[in-house]
Every structure is written in C-alpha cells, then in structure tokens.
N, C-alpha and C positions, 0 to 999 in steps of 0.2 A: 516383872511387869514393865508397861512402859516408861523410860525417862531418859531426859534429853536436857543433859548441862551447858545453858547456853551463856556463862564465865562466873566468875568467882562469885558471884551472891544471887544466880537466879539459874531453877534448874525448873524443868517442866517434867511432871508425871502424873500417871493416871490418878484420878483419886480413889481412892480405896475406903472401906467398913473403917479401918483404923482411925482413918480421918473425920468421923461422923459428930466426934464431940467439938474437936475444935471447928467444922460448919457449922453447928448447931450455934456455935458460941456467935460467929460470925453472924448467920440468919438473924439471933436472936437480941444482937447489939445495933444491928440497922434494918429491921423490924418495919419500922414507917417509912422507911425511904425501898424499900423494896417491893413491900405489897402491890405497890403500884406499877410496877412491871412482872412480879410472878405471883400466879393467881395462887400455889401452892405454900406461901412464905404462913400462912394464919393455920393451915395443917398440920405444918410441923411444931410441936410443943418441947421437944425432948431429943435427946440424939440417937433413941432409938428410935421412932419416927424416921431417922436418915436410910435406916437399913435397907426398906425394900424401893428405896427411890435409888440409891447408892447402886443397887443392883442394875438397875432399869438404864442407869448412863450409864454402867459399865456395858450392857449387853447396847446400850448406841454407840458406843463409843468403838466396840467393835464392828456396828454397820456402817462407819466412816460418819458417828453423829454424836459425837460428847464434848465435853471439856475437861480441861487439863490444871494444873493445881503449880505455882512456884512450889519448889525443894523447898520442906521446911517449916513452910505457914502458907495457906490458902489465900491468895490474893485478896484484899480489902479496897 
C-alpha cells in the first residue's frame, strides 16, 4: 500500500482496517474537541464502527480524496 518516508521519525501512509483501534482511541480521547467539526465523531462508538468508514476513505483516497496517517501512530 501507500507510503512515503519523509526522514527519520515521520513517514506518511494510507490508513488501513489495522489501524481502526488506535483511531478509535484517538476519536475517542478528543471526543469534544472534534464533534464540532465532524459531524460523524458521536457515531462512532467502538473501533468496529471504523471499518465501513475505513473502507469509504480508502476507495477516496483512490479517487485522489483521502488522508494519510504519520508511520507509527496516527497524527494527534
């Protein structure tokens, strides 16, 4: 899959199923501070909740419309 090492402590790639629980942990620890820009943030409960949204940026992200993840840990 995508990924793109941009020097020793920051790589960019697609995010993937894999990565659903530590989002979920992310979504789920800045909770109030998000809601108020994604309407989606109170839907998701659980990090299977990520899966069929996970799916949906992966098929944007191949119509030239997703986002991309640091190597590692999910940007905060």
């Amino acid at each position: 899959m995508f990924s793109f090492k941009v020097d020793n402590q920051i790589g960019i790639e697609l995010l993937q199923q894999q990565h659903k629980e530590e989002l979920f942990k992310l979504v789920d620890n800045n909770r109030e501070h998000l809601r108020k820009w994604l309407l989606w943030v109170d839907k998701r409960k659980s990090a299977q909740d990520f899966e069929p949204i996970i799916s949906i940026w992966i098929n944007n992200y191949a119509n030239n419309n997703g986002f991309l993840q640091l190597t590692g840990a999910l940007a905060s």
